[in-house]
C-alpha positions in Angstrom: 43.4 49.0 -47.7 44.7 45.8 -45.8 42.4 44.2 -43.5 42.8 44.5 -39.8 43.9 41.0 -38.5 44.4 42.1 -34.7 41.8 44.7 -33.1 43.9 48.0 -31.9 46.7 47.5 -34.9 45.0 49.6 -37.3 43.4 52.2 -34.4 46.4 51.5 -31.9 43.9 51.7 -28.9 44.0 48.8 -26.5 40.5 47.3 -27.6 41.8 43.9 -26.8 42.2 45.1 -23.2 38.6 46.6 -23.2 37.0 43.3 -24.8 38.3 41.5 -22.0 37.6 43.9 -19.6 33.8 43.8 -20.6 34.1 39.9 -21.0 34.9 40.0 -17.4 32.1 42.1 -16.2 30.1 40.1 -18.3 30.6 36.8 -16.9 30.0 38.3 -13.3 26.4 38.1 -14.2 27.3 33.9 -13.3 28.2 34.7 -9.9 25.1 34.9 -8.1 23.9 31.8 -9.8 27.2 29.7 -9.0 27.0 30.7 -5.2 23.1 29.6 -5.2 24.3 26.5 -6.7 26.9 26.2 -4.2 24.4 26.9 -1.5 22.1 24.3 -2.8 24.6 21.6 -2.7 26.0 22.6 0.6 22.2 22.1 1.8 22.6 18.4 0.4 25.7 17.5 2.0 24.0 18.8 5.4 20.8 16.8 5.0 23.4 13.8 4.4 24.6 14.5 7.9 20.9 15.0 8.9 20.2 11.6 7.9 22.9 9.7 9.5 21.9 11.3 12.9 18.2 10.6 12.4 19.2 7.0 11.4 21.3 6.7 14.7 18.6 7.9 16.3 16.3 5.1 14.8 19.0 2.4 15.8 19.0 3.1 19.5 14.8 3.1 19.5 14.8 0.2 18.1 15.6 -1.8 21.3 13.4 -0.2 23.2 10.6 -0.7 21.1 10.7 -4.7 22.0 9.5 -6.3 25.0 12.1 -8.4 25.3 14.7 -5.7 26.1 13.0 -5.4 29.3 12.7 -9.1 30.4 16.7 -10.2 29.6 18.5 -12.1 32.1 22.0 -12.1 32.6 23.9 -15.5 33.8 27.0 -14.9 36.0 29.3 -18.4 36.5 31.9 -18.6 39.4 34.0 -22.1 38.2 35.5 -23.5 35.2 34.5 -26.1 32.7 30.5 -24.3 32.3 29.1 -21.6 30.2 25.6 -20.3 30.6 23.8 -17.7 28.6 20.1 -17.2 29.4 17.4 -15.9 27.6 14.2 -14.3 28.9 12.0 -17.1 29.7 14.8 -17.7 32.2 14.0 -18.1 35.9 16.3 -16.2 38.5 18.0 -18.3 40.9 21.2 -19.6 41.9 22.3 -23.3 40.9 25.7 -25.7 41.2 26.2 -27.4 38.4 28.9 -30.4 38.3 30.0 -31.9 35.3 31.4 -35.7 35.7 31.7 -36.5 31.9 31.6 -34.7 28.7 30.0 -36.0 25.4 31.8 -37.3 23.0 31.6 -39.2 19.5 32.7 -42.4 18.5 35.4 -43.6 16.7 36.8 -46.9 15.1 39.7 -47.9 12.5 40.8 -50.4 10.4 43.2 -52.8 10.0 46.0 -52.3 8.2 46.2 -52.3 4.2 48.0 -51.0 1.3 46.8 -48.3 -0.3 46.3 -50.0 -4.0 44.9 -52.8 -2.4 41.5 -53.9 -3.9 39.2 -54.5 -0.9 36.2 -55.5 -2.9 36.1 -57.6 -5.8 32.6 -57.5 -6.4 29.8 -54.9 -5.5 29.5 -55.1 -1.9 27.4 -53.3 0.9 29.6 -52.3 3.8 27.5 -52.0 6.8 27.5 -49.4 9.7 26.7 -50.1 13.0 25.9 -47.5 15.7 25.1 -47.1 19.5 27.0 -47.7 22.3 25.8 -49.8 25.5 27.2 -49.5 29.0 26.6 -51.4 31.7 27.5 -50.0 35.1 29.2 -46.9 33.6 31.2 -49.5 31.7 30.8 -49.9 27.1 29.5 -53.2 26.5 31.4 -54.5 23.5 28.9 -56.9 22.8 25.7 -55.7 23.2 23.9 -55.2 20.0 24.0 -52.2 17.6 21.1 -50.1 18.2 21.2 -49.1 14.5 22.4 -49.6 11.5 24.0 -47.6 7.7 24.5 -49.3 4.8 26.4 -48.0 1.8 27.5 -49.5 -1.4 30.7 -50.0 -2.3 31.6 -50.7 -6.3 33.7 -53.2 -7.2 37.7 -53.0 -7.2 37.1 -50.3 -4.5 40.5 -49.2 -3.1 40.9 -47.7 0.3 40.6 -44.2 -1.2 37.8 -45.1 -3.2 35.9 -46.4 -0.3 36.9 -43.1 1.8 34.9 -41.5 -0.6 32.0 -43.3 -1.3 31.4 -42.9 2.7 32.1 -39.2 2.9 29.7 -38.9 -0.5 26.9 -40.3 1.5 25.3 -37.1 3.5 23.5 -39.8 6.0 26.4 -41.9 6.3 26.7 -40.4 10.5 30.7 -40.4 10.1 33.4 -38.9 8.5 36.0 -41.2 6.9 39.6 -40.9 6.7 43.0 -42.6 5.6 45.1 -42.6 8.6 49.1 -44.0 8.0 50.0 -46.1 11.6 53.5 -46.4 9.6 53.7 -49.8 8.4 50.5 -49.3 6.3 47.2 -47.6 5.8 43.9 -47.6 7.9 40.5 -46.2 7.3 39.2 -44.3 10.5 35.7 -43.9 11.2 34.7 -40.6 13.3 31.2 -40.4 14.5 29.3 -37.2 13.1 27.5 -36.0 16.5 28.4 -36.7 20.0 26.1 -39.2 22.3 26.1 -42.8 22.8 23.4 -43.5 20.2 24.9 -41.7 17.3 28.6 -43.8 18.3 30.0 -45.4 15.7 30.9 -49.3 17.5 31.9 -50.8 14.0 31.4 -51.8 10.3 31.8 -55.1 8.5 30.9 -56.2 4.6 34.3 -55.5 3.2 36.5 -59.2 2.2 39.4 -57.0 2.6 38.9 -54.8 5.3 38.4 -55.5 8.8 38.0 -53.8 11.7 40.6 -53.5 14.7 38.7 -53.5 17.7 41.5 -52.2 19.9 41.1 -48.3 18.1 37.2 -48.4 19.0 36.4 -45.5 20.7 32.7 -45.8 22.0 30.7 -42.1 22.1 29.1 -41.1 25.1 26.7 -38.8 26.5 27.9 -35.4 28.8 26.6 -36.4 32.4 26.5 -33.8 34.9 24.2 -32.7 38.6 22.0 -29.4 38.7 21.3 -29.1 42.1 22.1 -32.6 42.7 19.4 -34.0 39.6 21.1 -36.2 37.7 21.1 -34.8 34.0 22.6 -36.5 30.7 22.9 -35.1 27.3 24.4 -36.6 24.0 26.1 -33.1 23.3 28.2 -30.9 25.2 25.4 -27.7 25.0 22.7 -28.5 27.1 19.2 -26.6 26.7 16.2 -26.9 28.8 17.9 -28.3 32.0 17.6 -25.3 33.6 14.1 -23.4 31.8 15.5 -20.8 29.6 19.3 -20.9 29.7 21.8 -22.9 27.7 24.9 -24.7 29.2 27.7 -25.1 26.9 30.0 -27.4 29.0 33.8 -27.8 28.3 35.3 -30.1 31.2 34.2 -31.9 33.9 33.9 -30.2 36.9 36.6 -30.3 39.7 35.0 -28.2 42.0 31.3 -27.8 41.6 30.2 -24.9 39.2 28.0 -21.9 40.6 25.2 -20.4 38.0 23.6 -17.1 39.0 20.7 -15.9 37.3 19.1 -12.4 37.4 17.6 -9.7 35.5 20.2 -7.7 33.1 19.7 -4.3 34.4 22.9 -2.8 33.0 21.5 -4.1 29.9 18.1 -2.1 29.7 20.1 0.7 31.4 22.6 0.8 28.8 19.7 0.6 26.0 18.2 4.0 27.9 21.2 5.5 28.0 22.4 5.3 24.4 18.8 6.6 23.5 19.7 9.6 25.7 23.0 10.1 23.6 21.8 9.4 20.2 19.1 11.9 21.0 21.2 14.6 22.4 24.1 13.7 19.2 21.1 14.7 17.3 20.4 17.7 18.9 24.2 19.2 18.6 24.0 18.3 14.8 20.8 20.4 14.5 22.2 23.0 16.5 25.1 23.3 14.6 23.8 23.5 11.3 21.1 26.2 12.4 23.6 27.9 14.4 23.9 32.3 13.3 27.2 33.3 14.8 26.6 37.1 13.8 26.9 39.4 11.0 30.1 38.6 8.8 30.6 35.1 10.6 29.7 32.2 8.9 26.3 30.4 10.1 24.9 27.1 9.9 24.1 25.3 6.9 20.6 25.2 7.6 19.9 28.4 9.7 16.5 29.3 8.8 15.4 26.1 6.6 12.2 24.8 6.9 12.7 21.1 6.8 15.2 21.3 9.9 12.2 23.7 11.6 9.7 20.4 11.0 12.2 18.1 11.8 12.6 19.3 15.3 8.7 20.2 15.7 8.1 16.8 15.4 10.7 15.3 17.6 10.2 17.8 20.8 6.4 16.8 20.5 6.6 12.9 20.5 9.4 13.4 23.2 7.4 15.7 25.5 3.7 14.5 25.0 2.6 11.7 27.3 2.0 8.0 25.8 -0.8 5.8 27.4 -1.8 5.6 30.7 0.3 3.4 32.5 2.4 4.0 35.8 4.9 5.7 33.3 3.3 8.2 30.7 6.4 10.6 30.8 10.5 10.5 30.5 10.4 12.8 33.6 9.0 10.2 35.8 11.9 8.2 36.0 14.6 10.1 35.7 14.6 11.6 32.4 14.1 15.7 31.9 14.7 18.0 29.0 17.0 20.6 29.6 17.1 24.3 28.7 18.2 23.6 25.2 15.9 21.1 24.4 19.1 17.8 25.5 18.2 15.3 27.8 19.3 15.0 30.7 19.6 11.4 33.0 19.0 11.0 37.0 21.1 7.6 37.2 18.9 7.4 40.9 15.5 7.7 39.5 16.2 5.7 36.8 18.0 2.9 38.3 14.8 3.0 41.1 12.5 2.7 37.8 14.4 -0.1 36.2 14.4 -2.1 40.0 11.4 -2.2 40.9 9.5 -1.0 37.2 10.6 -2.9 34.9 7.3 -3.8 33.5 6.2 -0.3 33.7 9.3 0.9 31.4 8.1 -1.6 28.9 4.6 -0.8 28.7 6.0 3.0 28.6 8.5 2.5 25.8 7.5 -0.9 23.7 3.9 -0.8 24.8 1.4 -3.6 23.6 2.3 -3.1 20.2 5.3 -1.8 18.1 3.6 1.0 17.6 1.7 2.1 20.9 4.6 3.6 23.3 7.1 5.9 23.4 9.4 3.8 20.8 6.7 2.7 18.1 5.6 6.5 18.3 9.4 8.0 18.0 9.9 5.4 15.4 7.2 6.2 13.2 7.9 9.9 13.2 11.4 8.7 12.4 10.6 6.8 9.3 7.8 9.7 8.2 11.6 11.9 8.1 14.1 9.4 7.1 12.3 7.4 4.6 12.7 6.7 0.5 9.7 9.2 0.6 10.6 11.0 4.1 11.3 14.6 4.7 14.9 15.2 4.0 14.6 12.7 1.0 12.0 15.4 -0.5 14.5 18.1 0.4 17.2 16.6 -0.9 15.3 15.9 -4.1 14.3 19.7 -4.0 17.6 21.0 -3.9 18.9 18.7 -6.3 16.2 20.1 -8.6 16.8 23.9 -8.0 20.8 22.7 -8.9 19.6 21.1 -12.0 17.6 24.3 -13.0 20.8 26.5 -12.4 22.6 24.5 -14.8 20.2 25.3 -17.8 20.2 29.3 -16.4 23.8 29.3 -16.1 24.5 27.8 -19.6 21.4 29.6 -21.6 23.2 32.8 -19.7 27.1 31.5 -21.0 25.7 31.3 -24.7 24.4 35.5 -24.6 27.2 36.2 -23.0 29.4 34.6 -25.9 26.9 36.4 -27.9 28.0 39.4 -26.6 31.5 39.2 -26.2 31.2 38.1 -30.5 28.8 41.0 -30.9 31.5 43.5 -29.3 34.5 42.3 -31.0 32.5 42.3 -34.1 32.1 46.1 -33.4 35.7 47.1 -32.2 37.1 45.1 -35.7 34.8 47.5 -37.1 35.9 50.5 -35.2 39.5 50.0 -35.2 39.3 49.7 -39.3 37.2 53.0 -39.0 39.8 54.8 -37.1 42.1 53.3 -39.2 40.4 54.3 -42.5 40.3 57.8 -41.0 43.9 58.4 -39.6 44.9 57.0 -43.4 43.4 59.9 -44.6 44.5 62.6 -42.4 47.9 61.8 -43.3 47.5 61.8 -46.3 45.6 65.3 -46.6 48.3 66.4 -43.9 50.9 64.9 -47.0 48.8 67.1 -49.5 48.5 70.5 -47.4 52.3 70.4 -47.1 52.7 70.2 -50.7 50.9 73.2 -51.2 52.6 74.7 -48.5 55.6 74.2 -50.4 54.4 74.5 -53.7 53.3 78.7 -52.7 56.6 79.1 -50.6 58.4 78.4 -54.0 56.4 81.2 -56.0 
């Protein structure tokens, strides 16, 4: 008898259909464990989210967790030709400022050479000299140098060449160039730092190069009145003329300059304030994920997880239980409450009362004596204990990823017995369908045999 190539030929049932029918309902045993991984990994992507709300969170306490947030002065400037920015050790108070001369640096140049023109014939030293004297407001051409550079110079030095060998020297306090007046070349000398005493006033040393005294340039020092004391400067940003603020001048003055400054409290406010919304962003992200919209609605990803639960224990304690015992111990007390649904909510009057006439109080509140004594340090560390390489949702992550990992190995140690199976039935319905085969083979041909006898008595 042949051998049954294709299962249902020999039987003509449709055991094809059925194998993949029971392959089918096989292979449903995976579902379950596909949507748990796909729960799993939906819990990861949330804690992802988790993270970058806790980590936003961190960001705007960190700025109220230093002292200096509460002690920055702003600088306001009516005039032109002065910047000021001040720093916290800055005194308030109100100052004119009139700039009559801005720094400068010196410069000097050549005379006129070719540019292949050997200027030394031998090893030379050319020598720099530096500091510019005035008398009566007035350079002094020939008042001393009040110091001096020298650098060496190789022999058959060409302008170029002696360009360099000045620009390769780090302490050389200029910057040399080739300038071309159009009739030839000159080497120009630019002073490295503004002020008197770092002007170049000129060089000598070279056979073949001397210097033209009508490009010198002397440097000088800024010169300008706060509150009618004479000040001077050698650069144009000025630091400790007025305790704690820097003055970055630009021009002289054609009108005298007014400098106000005052505590920055739109600054601290603003600091407060983006707390309050990084706080209350985290709270909608929460709520979100742990939302339950009803039966046959889809919930949050996190409705019901533990880690969220822990999360926001945490939070609502450092955030509602007082910190030390200073004039402030609680965000209630100047202007901060928590709302219904666990937000925070601002009084702009009770804070801006607070951050008038408190200021200190706010820090000891928030930044404390410490980093980790007030409200900040405290919200910060809880912060880290959930955020961290070794935090909370880092476990949970970690956790999840886990359970994924063993769902794999289920899923495929479940795929080989159901390839088992499926083997083990088509193994059988080969088996039956040459059965069925074997037997309808026979019935026709005792059907062929039981007519022949039929015939065979019909005859007699």
């Amino acid at each position: 008898m042949a051998t049954i190539t294709s299962l249902g030929v020999g039987s003509g049932l449709d055991l094809n259909g059925l194998l993949t029918q029971l392959q089918a309902s096989e292979r449903q045993k995976l579902t379950p464990l596909t949507q748990q991984q796909n729960t799993q990994q939906t819990k990861i992507s949330a804690y992802g989210r988790l993270q970058s709300a806790m980590d936003r969170l961190q960001e705007s306490i960190t700025a109220l967790n230093d002292a200096s947030t509460f002690k920055q002065q702003k600088s306001t400037v009516t005039g032109e030709g002065v910047s000021a920015t001040a720093g916290e050790s800055a005194n308030a108070g109100r100052y004119d400022i009139n700039v009559t001369q801005l720094a400068r640096a010196g410069s000097v140049a050549s005379n006129s050479v070719t540019m292949d023109q050997v200027l030394a014939a031998s090893d030379t030293t050319l020598t720099l000299d530096f500091g510019a004297t005035y008398t009566d407001g007035a350079f002094d051409p020939n008042a001393p140098a009040l110091s001096s550079k020298t650098i060496n110079i190789s022999a058959g030095s060409t302008l170029a060449s002696v360009r360099d060998q000045i620009n390769a020297d780090a302490d050389a306090g200029v910057t040399a160039s080739i300038v071309n007046d159009g009739t030839g070349y000159r080497l120009a000398l630019s002073s490295k730092e503004t002020g008197k005493e770092a002007s170049i006033i000129g060089f000598s040393g070279l056979d073949g190069l001397s210097m033209d005294t009508s490009t010198r340039r002397a440097g000088q020092d800024a010169a300008l009145e706060v509150n009618g004391i004479a000040i001077t400067s050698s650069g144009n940003r000025v630091e400790g003329a007025i305790q704690g603020v820097t003055l970055d001048l630009t021009a002289a003055s054609q009108m005298p300059v007014s400098l106000v400054i005052e505590r920055d409290e739109d600054s601290l406010k603003e600091a407060i304030k983006e707390f309050v919304s990084t706080y209350n962003e985290m709270k909608s992200t929460v709520g979100r994920m742990t939302a339950f919209n009803g039966e046959g609605e889809t919930s949050g990803e996190l409705l019901g997880d533990r880690t969220v639960r822990t999360v926001e224990t945490r939070l609502s304690r450092d955030v509602t239980n007082p910190v030390g015992t200073g004039d402030f111990t609680r965000l209630a007390q100047f202007g901060i409450a928590i709302d219904e649904r666990g937000r925070l909510q601002i009084d702009d009057t009770k804070l801006d009362e607070a951050i008038s006439n408190s200021p200190e109080a706010l820090s000891a509140f928030f930044a404390g004596e410490s980093s980790e004594e007030g409200f900040a340090g405290r919200l910060s560390a809880t912060l880290k204990s959930i955020t961290g390489d070794d935090g909370l949702i880092q476990t949970s992550v970690n956790s999840a990823e886990q359970r994924i990992d063993n769902l794999k190995e289920r899923k495929a140690r479940m795929e080989l017995s159901i390839e088992r199976n499926i083997s083990r039935y088509r193994t059988q319905f080969a088996q039956l369908d040459g059965m069925i085969a074997q037997m309808n083979s026979m019935g026709s041909y005792l059907a062929q045999q039981f007519s022949m006898l039929n015939a065979m008595q019909n005859n007699n």
